[in-house]
N, C-alpha and C positions, 0 to 999 in steps of 0.2 A: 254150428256146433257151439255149445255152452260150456267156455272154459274159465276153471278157477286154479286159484292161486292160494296152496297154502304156504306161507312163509313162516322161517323159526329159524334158530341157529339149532336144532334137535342135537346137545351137545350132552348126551347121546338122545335118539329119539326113544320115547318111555311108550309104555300101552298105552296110555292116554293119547298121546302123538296118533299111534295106530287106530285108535278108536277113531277120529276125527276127519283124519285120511279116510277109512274104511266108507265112512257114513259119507263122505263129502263124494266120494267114488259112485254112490248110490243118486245122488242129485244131478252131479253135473257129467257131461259126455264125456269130458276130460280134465283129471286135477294134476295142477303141477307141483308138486311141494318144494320152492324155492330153500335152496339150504343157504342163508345168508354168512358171507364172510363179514365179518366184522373186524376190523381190526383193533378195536376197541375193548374186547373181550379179549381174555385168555383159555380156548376153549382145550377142552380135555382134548379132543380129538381132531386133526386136518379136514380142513372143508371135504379131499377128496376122500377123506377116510368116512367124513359121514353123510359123504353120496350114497358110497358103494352101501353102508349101513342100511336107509331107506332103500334102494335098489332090491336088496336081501327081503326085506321086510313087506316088502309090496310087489314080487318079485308074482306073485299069483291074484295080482288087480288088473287086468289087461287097461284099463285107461287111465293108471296114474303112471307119470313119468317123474323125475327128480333131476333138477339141473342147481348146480350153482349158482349165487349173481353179487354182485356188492353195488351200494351206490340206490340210488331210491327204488323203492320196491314200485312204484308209480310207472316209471320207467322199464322195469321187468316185467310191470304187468302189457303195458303198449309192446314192447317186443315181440310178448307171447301171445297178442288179440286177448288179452283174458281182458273179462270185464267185471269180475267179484272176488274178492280178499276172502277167503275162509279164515276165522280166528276161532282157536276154544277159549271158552269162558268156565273157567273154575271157581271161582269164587267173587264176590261183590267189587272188592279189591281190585280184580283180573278189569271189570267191567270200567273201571273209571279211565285206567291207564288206556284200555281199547278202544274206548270211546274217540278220548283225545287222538290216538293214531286216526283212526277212523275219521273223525270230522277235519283233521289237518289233509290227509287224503285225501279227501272228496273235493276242497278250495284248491289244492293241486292242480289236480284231477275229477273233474265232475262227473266223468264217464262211467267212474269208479266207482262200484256198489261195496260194502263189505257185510259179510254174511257171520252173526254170533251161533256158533254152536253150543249150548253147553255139554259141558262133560258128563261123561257118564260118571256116574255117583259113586263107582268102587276107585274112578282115579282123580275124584274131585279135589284131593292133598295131594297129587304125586307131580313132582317136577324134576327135571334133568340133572338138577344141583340136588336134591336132596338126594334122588337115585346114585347121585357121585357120593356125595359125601356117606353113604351108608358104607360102597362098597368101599373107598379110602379104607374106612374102619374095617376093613373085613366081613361087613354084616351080609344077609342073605339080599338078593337082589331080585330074587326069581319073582318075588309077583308083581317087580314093577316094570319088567324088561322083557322081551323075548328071548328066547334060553340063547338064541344063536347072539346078537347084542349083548346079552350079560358076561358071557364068558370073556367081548373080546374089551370090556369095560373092568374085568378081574384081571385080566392078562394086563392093559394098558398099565393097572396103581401097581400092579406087581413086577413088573419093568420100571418103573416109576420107583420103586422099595428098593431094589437094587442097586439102582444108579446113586441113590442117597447111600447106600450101606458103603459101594464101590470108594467113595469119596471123602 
């Protein structure tokens, strides 16, 4: 069995994410979409809050599963037998910083393949921050999220609004 690994902090995961996932679904027998806890970030959302997110969203891919992990992704991938990194690639930008992941990877771990997808073209600009930072402002969110995602991404800065009004 041919198993990949796509890792991200999907904070929250965008169409793009899902495009990526979708196609990577199509290649390999099993994708794992690694949701990485960083503690180095301050992410809009709890690791398990965007488990359950991907879970929803892929909820009708019979061969992608969603696990948490912190700590090298080298090591996540030996846990899970996977032997190739899925990454999107959005722009030229995208390609340099993946690279370096990629080729520090591979001197890790030589076992380790990593696979560039590029994005499809309608979410070749869209990123998890930008998709936040619209909705902070109120703006419309619907064609970078999935409807079920966006709302609980309008709910989160509006619980968020509150708490600053409260105080």
């Amino acid at each position: 069995m041919k198993t990949a690994i796509y890792p991200g902090s999907f904070d929250p995961v965008t169409l793009g994410h899902f495009d990526i996932i979708k196609r990577s679904s199509e290649i390999f027998d099993q994708v794992i979409v690694g949701v990485l806890c960083n503690n180095a970030k301050s992410p809009l959302f709890s690791v398990e809050e965007r488990v359950k997110m991907l879970e929803e969203v892929t909820k009708d891919i019979p061969n992608v599963e969603v696990q948490s992990f912190d700590g090298l992704l080298v090591d996540f991938m030996r846990q899970n037998h996977a032997k190739v990194i899925v990454r999107g690639l959005r722009a030229i930008t995208d390609f340099e910083y993946e690279l370096q992941l990629a080729q520090m990877n591979r001197v890790i771990a030589p076992e380790i393949d990593t696979l560039f997808l590029t994005t499809n073209l309608k979410y070749a600009y869209l990123s998890s921050s930008m998709a936040k930072e619209v909705a902070m402002y109120g703006g419309d969110i619907s064609e970078f999220l999935d409807p079920v995602i966006a709302k609980q991404v309008q709910e989160k800065y509006q619980a968020l609004q509150e708490d600053r009004e409260c105080k």
